[in-house]
N, C-alpha and C positions, 0 to 999 in steps of 0.2 A: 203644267201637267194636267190643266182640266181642258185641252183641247181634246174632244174624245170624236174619231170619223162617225160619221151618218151610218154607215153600213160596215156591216162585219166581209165583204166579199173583197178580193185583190184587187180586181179593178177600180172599183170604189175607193178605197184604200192607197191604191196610188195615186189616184184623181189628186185626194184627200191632202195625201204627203204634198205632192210639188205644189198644191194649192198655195198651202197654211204654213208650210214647210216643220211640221209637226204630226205627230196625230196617237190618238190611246186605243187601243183595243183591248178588247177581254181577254182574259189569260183563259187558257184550259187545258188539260193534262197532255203531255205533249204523246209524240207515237211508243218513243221507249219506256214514257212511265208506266200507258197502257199495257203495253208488253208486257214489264217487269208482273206488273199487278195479276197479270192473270196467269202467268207463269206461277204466281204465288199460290194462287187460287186452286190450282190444279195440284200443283206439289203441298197444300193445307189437305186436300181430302183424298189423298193418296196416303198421306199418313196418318190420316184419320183412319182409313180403310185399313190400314195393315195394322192400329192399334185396333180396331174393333174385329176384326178378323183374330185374334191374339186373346180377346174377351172368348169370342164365341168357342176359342180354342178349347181354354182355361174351361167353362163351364161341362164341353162335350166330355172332357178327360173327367172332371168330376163326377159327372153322371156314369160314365162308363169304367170307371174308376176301376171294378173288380176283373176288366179285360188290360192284360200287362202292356200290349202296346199303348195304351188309352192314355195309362201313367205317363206318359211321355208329355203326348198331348198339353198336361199341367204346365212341363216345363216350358216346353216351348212357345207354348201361346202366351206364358206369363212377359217369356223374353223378348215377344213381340209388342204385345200390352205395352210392353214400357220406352222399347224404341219407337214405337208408333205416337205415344202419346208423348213424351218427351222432346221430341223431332218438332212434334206441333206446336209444343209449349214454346219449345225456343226461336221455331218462323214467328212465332205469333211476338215474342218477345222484340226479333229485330224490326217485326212491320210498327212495333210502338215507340220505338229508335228512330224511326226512319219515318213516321208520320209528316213532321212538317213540310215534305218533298210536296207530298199531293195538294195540300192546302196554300201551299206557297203557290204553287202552279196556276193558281186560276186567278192569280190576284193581274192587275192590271200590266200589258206593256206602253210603256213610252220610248217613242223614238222621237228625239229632235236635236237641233245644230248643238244640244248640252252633251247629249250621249243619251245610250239608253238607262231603263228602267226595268227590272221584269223580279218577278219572284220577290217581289218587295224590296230591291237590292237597287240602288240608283245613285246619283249617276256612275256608268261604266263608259269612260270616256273613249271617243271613236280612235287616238290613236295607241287606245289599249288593246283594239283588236285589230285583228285579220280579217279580210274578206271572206264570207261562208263557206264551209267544203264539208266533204262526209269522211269521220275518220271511226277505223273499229277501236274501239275502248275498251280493254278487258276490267271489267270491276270488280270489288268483292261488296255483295250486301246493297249493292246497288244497280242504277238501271248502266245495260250493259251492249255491245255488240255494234254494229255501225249507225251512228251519229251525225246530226246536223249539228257541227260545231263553229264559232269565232275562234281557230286558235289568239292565245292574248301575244301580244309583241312581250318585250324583255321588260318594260313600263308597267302595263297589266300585271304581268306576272310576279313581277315584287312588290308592288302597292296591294293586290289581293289576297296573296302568302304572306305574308309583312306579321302581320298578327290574326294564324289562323281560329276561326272559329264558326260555328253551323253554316253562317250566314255562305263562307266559301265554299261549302260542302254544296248550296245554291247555284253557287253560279255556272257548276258543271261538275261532274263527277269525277272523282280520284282516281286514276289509271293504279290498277293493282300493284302493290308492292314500293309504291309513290304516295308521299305525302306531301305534293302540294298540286294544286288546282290550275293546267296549264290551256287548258279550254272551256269558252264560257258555251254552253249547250245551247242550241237556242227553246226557245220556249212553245209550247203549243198556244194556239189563239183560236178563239169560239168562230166556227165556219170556214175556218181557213184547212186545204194540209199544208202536211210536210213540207212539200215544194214548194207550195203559195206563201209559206213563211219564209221560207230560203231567200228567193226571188225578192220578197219585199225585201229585209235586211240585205239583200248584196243592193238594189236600189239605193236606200238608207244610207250605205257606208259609201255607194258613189255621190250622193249629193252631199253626204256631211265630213268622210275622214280627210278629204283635200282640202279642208276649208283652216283645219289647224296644223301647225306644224307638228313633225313626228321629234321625237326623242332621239337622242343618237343610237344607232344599232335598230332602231325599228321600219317599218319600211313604208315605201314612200310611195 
């Protein structure tokens, strides 16, 4: 695991793999985590704005207090106040839930003839997965919408659900209404996209998944 490529670029990167038949690169937040995050970002000061908005209510009705519509004002901006700031309290609450996602993300991946490595999670043995594809994931609380996934085989899928805990909440996210983890996400890497990651891992799983035998029921 201390083989690490020369360069963060795909090219290089592939040179690097068929070389050494190995190689590490930087992790970094992949496309959906950035999504999620700024989705977050934007619905935090949205209801920041509708509890401050709910503040400035509350103060107007009190100054104009002696005008009877104004009275109202009170009420309403109080009930804003509170869904606004309440709303926030509780995004804020799941983003500290949900912290290890981003700092998991940027730790190293390894890919070699072991399996991979990613989110600090290793090895994920090659005939634990599927070859890469994009599928939409509905999630709750988490990053969501269409995905660079590994589906795992029937092998993955019981070895990593077996005894759930954070670490599988890692390896890809929980399709809503579903409690167990039936794709591994692939991971964002420093310099690379979306696609340059795809493309290496479908590489990756052609030089390494034919090299061991599958399990029965997984595919070959």
């Amino acid at each position: 695991m201390r083989d690490r490529g020369p360069q963060q670029q795909l090219p290089s990167a592939l040179h690097h793999l068929y070389r050494n038949g190995s190689i590490m690169l930087q992790g970094a937040k992949s496309r959906p985590q950035r999504a999620w995050e700024g989705r977050r970002r934007i619905g935090l000061f949205v209801l920041l704005g509708i509890g401050g908005f709910g503040i400035v209510a509350v103060v107007l009705g009190i100054l104009l207090r002696h005008h009877d519509i104004w009275g109202l004002a009170v009420v309403f901006g109080a009930i804003l106040a509170f869904m606004g700031f309440a709303s926030a309290g509780l995004m804020l609450l799941i983003v500290q839930l949900y912290r290890y996602r981003p700092i998991a993300e940027q730790k190293p991946i390894v890919l070699n003839p072991h399996g991979i490595w990613l989110r600090g999670i290793g090895p994920i043995a090659w005939h634990e997965v599927q070859p890469p594809v994009y599928k939409w994931v509905l999630t709750k609380h988490d990053v969501s919408g269409k995905l660079a996934v590994m589906p795992l085989t029937e092998a993955g899928q019981a070895r990593l659900n077996q005894n759930p805990s954070p670490n599988t909440m890692l390896v890809g996210p929980t399709p809503y209404l579903r409690l167990q983890v039936p794709y591994m996400m692939l991971p964002g890497i420093e310099g690379f996209s979306e696609a340059d990651t795809v493309q290496l891992f479908q590489v990756a799983y052609g030089l390494f998944a034919p090299r061991y035998p599958h399990p029965a029921g997984g595919p070959r």
